[in-house]
Short mmCIF file of the C-alpha atoms (twelve columns), coordinates in Angstrom:
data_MODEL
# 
_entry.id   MODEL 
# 
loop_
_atom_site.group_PDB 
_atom_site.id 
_atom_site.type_symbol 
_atom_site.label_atom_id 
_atom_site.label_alt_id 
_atom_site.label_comp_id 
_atom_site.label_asym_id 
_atom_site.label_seq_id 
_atom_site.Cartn_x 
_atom_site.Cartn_y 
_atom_site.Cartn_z 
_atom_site.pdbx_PDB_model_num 
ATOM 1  C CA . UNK A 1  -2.897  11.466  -10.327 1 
ATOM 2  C CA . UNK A 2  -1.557  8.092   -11.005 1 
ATOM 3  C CA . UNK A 3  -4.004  5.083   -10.524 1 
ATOM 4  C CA . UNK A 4  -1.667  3.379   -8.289  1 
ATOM 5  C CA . UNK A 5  -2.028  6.207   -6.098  1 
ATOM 6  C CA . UNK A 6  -5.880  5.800   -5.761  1 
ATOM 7  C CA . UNK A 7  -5.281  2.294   -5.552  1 
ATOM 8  C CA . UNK A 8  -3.323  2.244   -2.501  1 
ATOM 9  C CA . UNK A 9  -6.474  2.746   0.039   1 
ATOM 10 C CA . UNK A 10 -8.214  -0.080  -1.039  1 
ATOM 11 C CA . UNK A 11 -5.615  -2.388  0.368   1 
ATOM 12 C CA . UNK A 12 -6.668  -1.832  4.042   1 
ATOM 13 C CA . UNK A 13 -9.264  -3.022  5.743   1 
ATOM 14 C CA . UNK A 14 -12.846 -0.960  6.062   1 
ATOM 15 C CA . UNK A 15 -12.778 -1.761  10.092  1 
ATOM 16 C CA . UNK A 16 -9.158  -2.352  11.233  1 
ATOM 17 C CA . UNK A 17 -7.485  -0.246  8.704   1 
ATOM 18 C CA . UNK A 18 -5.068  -3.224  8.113   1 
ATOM 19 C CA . UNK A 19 -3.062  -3.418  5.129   1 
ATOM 20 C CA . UNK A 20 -3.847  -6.984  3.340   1 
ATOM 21 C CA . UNK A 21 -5.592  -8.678  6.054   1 
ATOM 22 C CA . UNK A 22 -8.630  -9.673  4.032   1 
ATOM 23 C CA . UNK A 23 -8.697  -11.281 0.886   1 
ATOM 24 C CA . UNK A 24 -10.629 -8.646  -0.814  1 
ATOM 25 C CA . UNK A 25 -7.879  -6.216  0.972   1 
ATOM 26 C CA . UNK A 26 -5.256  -8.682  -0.603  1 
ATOM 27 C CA . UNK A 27 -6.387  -9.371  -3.739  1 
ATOM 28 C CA . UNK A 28 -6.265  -5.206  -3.865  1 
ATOM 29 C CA . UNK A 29 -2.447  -5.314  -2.872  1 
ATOM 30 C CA . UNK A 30 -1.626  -7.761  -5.734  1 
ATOM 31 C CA . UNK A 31 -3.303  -5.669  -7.980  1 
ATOM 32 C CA . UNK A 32 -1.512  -2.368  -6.682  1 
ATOM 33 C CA . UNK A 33 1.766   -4.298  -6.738  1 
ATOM 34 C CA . UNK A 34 0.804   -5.252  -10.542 1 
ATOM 35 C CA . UNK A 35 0.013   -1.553  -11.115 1 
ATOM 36 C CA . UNK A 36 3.643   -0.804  -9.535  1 
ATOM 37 C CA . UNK A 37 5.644   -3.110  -11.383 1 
ATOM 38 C CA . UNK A 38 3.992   -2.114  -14.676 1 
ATOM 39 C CA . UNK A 39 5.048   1.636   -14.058 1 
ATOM 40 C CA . UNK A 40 8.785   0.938   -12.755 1 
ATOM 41 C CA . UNK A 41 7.718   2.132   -10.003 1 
ATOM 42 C CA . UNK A 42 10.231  2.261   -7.266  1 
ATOM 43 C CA . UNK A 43 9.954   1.867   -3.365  1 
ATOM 44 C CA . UNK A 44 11.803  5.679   -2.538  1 
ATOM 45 C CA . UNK A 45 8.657   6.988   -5.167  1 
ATOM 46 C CA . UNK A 46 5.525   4.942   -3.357  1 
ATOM 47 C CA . UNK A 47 6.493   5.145   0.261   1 
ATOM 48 C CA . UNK A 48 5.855   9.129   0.618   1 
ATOM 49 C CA . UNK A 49 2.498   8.350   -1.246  1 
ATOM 50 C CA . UNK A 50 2.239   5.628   1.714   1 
ATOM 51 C CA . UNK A 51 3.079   7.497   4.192   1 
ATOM 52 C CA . UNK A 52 0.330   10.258  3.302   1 
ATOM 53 C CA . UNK A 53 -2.203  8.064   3.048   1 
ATOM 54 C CA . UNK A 54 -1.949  6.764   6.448   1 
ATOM 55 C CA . UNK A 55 -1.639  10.332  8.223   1 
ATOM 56 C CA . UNK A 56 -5.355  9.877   7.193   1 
ATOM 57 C CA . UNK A 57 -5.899  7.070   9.745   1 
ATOM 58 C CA . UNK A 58 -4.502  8.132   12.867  1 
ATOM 59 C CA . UNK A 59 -4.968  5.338   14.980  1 
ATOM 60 C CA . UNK A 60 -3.102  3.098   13.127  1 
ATOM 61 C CA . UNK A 61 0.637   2.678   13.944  1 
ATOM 62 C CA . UNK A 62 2.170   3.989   10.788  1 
ATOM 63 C CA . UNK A 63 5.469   3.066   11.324  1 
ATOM 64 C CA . UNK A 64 3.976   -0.793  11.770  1 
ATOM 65 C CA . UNK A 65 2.071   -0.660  8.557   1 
ATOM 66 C CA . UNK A 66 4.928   0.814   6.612   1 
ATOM 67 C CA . UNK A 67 6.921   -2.230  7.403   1 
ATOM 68 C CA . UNK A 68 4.266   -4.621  6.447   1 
ATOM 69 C CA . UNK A 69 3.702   -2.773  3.300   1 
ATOM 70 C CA . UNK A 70 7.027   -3.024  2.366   1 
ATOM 71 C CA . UNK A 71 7.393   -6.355  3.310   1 
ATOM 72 C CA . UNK A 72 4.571   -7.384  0.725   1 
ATOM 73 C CA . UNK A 73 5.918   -4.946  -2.012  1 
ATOM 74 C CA . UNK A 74 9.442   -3.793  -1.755  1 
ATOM 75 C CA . UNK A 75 11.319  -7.105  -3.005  1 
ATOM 76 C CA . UNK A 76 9.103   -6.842  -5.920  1 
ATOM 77 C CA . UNK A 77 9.627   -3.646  -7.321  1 
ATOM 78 C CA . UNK A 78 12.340  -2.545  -9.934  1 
# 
């Protein structure tokens, strides 16, 4: 497994699930987004990895996180 996979879960909050809302949590997606860029990786090849990730928290509205992640990440990558 890639390290940018693990990486991805420790961009959301431990209470709210958020992605980035705390600067730990954000300091996390900066270095996940470093991680990204450094492997050409490309929005199409993180998103499913995303998306699976968040099945794992349910009560979050996936489809709302998914467009802040990519907000935060998708202009950045390759």
């Amino acid at each position: 497994m890639n390290d940018w996979k693990k990486a991805i879960g420790h961009c959301f909050g431990l209470n709210d699930r958020a992605f980035a809302e705390y600067p730990s949590d954000l300091n996390d997606a900066f270095d996940l987004l470093t991680q990204l860029r450094d492997k050409r990786v490309l929005w199409f090849e993180f998103e499913p990895e995303l998306r699976l990730h968040l099945k794992r928290m349910p009560k979050l509205d996936t489809e709302q996180q998914v467009r802040r992640v990519r907000t935060f990440i998708e202009p950045w990558l390759y």
